[in-house]
N, C-alpha and C positions, 0 to 999 in steps of 0.2 A: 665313523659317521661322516666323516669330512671326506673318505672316498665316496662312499653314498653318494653324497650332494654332490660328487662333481660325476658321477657315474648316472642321476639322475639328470640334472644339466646336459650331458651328452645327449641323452635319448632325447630329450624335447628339442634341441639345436639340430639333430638329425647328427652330431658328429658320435662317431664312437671312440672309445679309448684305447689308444692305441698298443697298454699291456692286454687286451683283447686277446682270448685266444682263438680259432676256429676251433669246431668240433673234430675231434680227431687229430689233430695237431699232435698229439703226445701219445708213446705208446710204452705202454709199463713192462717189461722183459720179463717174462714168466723164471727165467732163470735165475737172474742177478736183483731182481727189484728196479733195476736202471730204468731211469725216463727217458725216453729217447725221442726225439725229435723225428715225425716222418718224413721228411725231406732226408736228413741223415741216412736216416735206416733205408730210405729207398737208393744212396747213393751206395750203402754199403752190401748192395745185393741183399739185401733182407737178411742180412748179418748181426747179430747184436755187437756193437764197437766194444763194450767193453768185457764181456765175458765169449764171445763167440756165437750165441745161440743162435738158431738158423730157425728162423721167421719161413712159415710156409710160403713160396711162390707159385704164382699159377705157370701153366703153361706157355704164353705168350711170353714168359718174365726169361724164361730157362729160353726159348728160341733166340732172343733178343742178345742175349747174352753168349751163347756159344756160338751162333754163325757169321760166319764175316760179315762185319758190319750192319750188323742186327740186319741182313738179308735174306728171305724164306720165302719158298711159293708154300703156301697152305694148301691141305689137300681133305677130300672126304666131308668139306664141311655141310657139303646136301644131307647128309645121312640123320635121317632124327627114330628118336625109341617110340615103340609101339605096348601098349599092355595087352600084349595078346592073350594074358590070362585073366584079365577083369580082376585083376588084385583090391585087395578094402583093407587096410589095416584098422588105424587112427582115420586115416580118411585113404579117396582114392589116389591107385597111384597113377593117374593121369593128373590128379591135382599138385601132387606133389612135382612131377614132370615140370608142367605149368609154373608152379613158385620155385624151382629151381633156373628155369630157362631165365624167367623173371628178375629173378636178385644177382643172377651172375653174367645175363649176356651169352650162354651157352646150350647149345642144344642136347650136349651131354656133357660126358667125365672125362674127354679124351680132346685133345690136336692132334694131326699126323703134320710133317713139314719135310721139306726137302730144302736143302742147300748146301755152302760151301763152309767146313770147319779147317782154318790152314791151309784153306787151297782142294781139300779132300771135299769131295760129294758125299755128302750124309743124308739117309732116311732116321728120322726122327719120330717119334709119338712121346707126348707128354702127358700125365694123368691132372684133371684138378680135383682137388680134396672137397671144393667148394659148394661142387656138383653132387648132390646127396652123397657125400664120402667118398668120392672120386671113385662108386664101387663098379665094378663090372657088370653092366651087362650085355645084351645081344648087341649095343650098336658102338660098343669103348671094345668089346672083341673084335668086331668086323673091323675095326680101325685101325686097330693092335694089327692083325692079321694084314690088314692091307700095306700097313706099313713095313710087313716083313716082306711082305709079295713084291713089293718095287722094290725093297734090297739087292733080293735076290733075280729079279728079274732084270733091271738094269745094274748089276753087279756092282753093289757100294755097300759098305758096310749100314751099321743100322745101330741106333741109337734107342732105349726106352727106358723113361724118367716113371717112375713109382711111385702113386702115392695115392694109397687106397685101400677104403673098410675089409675088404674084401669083394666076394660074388655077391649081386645084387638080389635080395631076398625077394622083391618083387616078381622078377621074374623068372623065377623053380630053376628047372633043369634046365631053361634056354639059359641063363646065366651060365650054369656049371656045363653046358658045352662048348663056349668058349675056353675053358683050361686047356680041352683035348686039340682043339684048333686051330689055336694059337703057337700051341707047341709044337703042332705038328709040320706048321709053317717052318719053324725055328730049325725042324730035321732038314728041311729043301734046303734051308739058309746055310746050315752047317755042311751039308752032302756038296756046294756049291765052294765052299771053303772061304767062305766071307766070316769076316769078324764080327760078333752080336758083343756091345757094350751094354748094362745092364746098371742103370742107377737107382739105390733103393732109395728112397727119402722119406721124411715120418709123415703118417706111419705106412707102412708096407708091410699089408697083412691079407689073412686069410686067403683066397681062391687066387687071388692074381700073386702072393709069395708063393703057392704051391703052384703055379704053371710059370710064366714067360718070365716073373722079376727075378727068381733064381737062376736061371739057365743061360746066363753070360757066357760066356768066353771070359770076358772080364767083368766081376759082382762089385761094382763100386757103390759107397754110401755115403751120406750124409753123415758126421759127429752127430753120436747121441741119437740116431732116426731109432726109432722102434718097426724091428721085425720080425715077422713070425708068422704063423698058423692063427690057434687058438692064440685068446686075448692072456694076460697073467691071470686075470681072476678065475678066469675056468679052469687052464691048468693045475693052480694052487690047489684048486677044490675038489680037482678029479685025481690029483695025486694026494690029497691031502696031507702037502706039505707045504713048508718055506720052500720058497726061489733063492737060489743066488741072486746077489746084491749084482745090477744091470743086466739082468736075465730081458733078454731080446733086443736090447741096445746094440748098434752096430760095432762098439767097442769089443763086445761079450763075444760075436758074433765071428768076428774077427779073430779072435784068440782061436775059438774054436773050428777056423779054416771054410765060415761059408763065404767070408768076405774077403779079398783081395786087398782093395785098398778102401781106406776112408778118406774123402776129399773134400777140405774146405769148399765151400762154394764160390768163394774170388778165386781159390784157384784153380778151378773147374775147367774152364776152357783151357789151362795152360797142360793139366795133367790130359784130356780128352787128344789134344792135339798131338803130343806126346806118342799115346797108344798109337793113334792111326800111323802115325810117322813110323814106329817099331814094325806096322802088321802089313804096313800096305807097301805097292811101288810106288819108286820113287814117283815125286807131282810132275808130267810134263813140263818144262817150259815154256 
């Protein structure tokens, strides 16, 4: 009661009390139960500090982070989705469009960037989860694509961060021809003999694991991201079995040779910079 009374005293003086917290202030780690401070967790690259867990980041978060000195020209950001097919689910998917663009600031599920990683020129695309499940459709593949097109056209390697429901059900087959598209960019990029780096992070599924996020040169991931095809509960029900225990975890994943390396996210720039340095000529001085 004696907090009351001075918590009600506060509000009438106009002063507030300064164990106050702001909303959002605190963020509970799905993994370990840890409360974590966001100021913390945003120092620690969306890290959980005390068990490791890796907090989804958008796209802007990953540029900031791997190019020198969080410096990038942004590209493609004119390009916006279209429902060319007058889709209705729950509601339309122009509405949906609408309260996505709304709550996240973005006109779809994709960044493309160019800049300097160690000195190296990098073409980069980022997916956001944020974006109706960061899924594919015509205008995250034209993005995708594009960003392999200046790889390989100003001959630099090429970076793409993963993180998405899959193809966007919205829009049918325009979705599902970005798979062929996007990979097929990936043949020019390969035929060119440039290095495709390939980050899966959670989750990394359906239409875009099956095209551009598998087909690295180098398959890196996130600890713990989930990746795959189908989701576990369809598989479970269509083989109507148990899974192994971490079935689609990039741990599991890894054992079984689709992954390469798994890569903390703090030490992400240090392992990226790494590769290029193995794959590429030496940096002019």
């Amino acid at each position: 009661m004696a907090w009351f009374r001075r918590k009600e005293a506060g509000i009438r003086t106009g002063r507030a009390e300064q164990n106050d917290v702001p909303e959002g202030q605190w963020i509970k780690c799905p993994e370990c139960k840890e409360i974590v401070n966001r100021r913390t967790l945003e120092e620690q690259l969306r890290v959980c500090p005390k068990c490791g867990y890796h907090f989804k980041m958008d796209s802007l978060g990953y540029f900031r982070l791997l190019f020198d000195d969080g410096r990038y020209e942004l590209f493609d950001e004119h390009l916006r989705p279209v429902d060319a097919l007058s889709f209705v689910d729950r509601k339309p998917y122009t509405a949906r469009l609408q309260e996505a663009s709304r709550k996240t600031g973005l006109h779809d599920a994709v960044r493309s960037a160019v800049g300097l990683v160690g000195g190296h020129r990098l073409s980069a695309a980022a997916l956001d989860f944020t974006f109706i499940g960061g899924s594919m459709g015509s205008v995250v593949g034209e993005v995708v694509a594009r960003s392999i097109k200046r790889a390989y056209t100003e001959e630099i390697p090429l970076l793409i961060i993963s993180q998405s429901g899959g193809a966007r059900m919205m829009e049918g087959a325009l979705s599902l021809m970005q798979m062929a598209k996007t990979s097929a960019h990936l043949t020019r990029l390969a035929e060119r003999g440039l290095p495709y780096i390939s980050l899966m992070t959670n989750p990394t599924t359906g239409g875009v694991t099956a095209s551009f996020a598998m087909l690295g040169d180098f398959n890196l991931a996130e600890p713990k991201a989930l990746i795959g095809f189908a989701g576990p509960r369809v598989i479970r029900e269509t083989m109507g079995q148990d899974l192994p225990d971490g079935f689609q975890r990039a741990e599991f994943l890894q054992e079984k040779g689709f992954i390469d390396f798994i890569v903390d996210r703090r030490h992400l720039r240090t392992r990226l910079i790494h590769l290029l340095d193995l794959v590429l000529e030496p940096k002019s001085s």
